[in-house]
N, C-alpha and C positions, 0 to 999 in steps of 0.2 A: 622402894624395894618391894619387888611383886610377892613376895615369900612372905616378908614383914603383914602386907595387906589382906595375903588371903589366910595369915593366921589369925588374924584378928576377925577377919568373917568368919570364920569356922568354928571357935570360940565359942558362939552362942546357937552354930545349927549343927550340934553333936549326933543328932538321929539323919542327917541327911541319906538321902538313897542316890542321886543322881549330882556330880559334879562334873562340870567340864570347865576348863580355860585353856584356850587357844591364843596364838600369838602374843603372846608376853615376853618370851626370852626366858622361861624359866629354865636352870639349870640343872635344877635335882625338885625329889616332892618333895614337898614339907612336911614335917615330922606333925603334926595336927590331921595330914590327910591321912596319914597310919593310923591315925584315931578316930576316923570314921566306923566304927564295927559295923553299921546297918548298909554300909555303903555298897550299890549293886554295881552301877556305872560308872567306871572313872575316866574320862575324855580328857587326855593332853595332849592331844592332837597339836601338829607346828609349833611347838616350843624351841627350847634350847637344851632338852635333859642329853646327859654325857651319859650316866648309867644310873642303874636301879641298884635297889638295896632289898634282897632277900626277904628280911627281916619285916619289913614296910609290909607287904602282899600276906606276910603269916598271919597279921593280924585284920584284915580285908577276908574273913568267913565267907561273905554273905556275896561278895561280887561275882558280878554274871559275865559283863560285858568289862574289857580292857583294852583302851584307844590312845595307841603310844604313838602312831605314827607323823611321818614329818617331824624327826627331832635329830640328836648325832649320837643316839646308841651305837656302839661299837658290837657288845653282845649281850645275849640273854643266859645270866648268872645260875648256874645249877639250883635244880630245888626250890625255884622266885614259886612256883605253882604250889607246892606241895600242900597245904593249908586252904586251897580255892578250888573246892570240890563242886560247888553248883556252876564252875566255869564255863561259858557258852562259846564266849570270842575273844579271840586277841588279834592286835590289826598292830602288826611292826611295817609296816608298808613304809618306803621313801627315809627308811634311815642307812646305818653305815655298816649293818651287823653284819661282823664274819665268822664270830663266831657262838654256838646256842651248846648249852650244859649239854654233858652226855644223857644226863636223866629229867632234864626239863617235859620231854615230849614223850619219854620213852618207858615210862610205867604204866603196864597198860589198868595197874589196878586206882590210880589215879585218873582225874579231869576226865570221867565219865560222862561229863553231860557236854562237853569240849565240841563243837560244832563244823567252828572257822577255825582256822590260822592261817593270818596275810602277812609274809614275810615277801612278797614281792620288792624290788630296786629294792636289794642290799648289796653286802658285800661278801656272800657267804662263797665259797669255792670247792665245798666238799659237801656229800650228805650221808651223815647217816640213817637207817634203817624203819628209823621214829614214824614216816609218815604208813609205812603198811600196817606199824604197828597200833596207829592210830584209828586207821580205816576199820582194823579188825573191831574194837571198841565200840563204834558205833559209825556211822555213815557222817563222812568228815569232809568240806571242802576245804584241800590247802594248796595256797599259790604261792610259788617258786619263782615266778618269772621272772626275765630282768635280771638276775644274778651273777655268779661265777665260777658256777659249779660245773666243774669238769669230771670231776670223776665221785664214786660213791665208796665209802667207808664201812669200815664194819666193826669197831671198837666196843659197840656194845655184844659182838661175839653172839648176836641174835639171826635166826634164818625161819624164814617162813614152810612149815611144810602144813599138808594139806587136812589137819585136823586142825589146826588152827580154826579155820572158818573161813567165812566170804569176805571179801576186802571190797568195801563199800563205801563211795565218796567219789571226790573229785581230786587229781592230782597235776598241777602246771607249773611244766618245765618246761617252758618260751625260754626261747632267746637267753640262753644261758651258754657253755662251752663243752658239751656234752659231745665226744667225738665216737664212742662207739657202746652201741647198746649192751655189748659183752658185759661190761663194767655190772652192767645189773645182777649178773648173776651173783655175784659176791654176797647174795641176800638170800641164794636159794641153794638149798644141799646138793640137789643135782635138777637135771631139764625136766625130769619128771613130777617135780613140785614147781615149775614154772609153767608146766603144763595146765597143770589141777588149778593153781591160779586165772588162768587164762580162760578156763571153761566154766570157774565160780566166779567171770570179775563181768557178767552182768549189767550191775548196779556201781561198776570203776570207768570212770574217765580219766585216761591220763592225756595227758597234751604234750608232746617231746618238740614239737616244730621250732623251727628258727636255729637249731643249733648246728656243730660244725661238725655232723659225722663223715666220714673213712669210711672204706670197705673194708671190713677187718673179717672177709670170710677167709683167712686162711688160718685163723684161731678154729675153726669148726672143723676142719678136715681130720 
């Protein structure tokens, strides 16, 4: 029992900063790795985790860095962040998520030092608004690629206008279902804050390629 073994190692290195195990088949963290406090880096990278536990990450203060990817997360639980204020990276890369909390991403008074987010090959099909609001926070690379996302949401009833500030980062929507750029606007009050974006975005890369757009110039007329 891999669970059974790495509670037993953990037991005696309560100050650890740095834990990874890969390939085991693990299916959930063990209640021992929520009792790391000092712990910065947690790598479970190719396991077997179905889903996370809130609760686990509230007591994880100190983590910088968090490496879920290659396992069968489904989604990312509202609020898993809210407690991991010196957060740097999260890598959901090559799981099954379709679906991520409304407020996981999306306070911009939270995950301040937040860097990355790799949610590349999931299983997501919709987005909300979280990654502009990200970029405004601080200069943010986040990858989309590989997905299912066809169209863009707005349930957190948030829109960007141009007191905001500069939206700074990197943004990749590869190879996703994305059929017409219109959809974006659902995130801006009108063309003239998609304007001011456009002329403050600098220091923004987005990446749209690969996807399946229409001509939908008969929406502009």
């Amino acid at each position: 029992d891999v669970t059974a073994t790495i509670d037993v190692i953990l037991t005696d290195n309560q100050a650890l900063h740095r834990l990874s195990v890969g390939g085991s088949g693990l299916k959930q963290i063990p209640s021992t790795v929520c009792g790391l406090h000092e712990l910065n880096t947690l790598n479970l990278n190719n396991n077997s985790l179905m889903s996370l536990q809130t609760e686990c990450f509230s007591t994880l203060p100190q983590l910088r860095n968090v490496i879920l990817s290659r396992n069968h997360l489904t989604e990312i639980p509202d609020h898993i962040f809210d407690n991991n204020d010196f957060l740097q990276t999260v890598d959901f890369q090559q799981n099954s998520i379709s679906s991520i909390g409304l407020h996981v991403f999306s306070n911009a008074s939270n995950l301040q030092n937040l860097e990355s987010i790799s949610l590349h090959n999931n299983a997501l099909t919709t987005l909300e608004p979280w990654p502009l609001i990200r970029m405004i926070v601080r200069e943010t690379s986040i990858t989309l690629q590989d997905n299912l996302i066809g169209n863009t949401t707005d349930r957190l009833n948030w829109k960007y206008t141009c007191d905001l500030g500069t939206v700074r980062g990197e943004l990749l929507l590869m190879s996703n279902k994305l059929a017409r750029l219109s959809d974006l606007q659902k995130w801006f009050p009108s063309f003239a804050e998609v304007f001011c974006l456009v002329t403050k975005a600098i220091p923004l890369h987005v990446d749209l390629s690969s996807n399946e757009y229409y001509c939908d110039c008969l929406e502009y007329e």
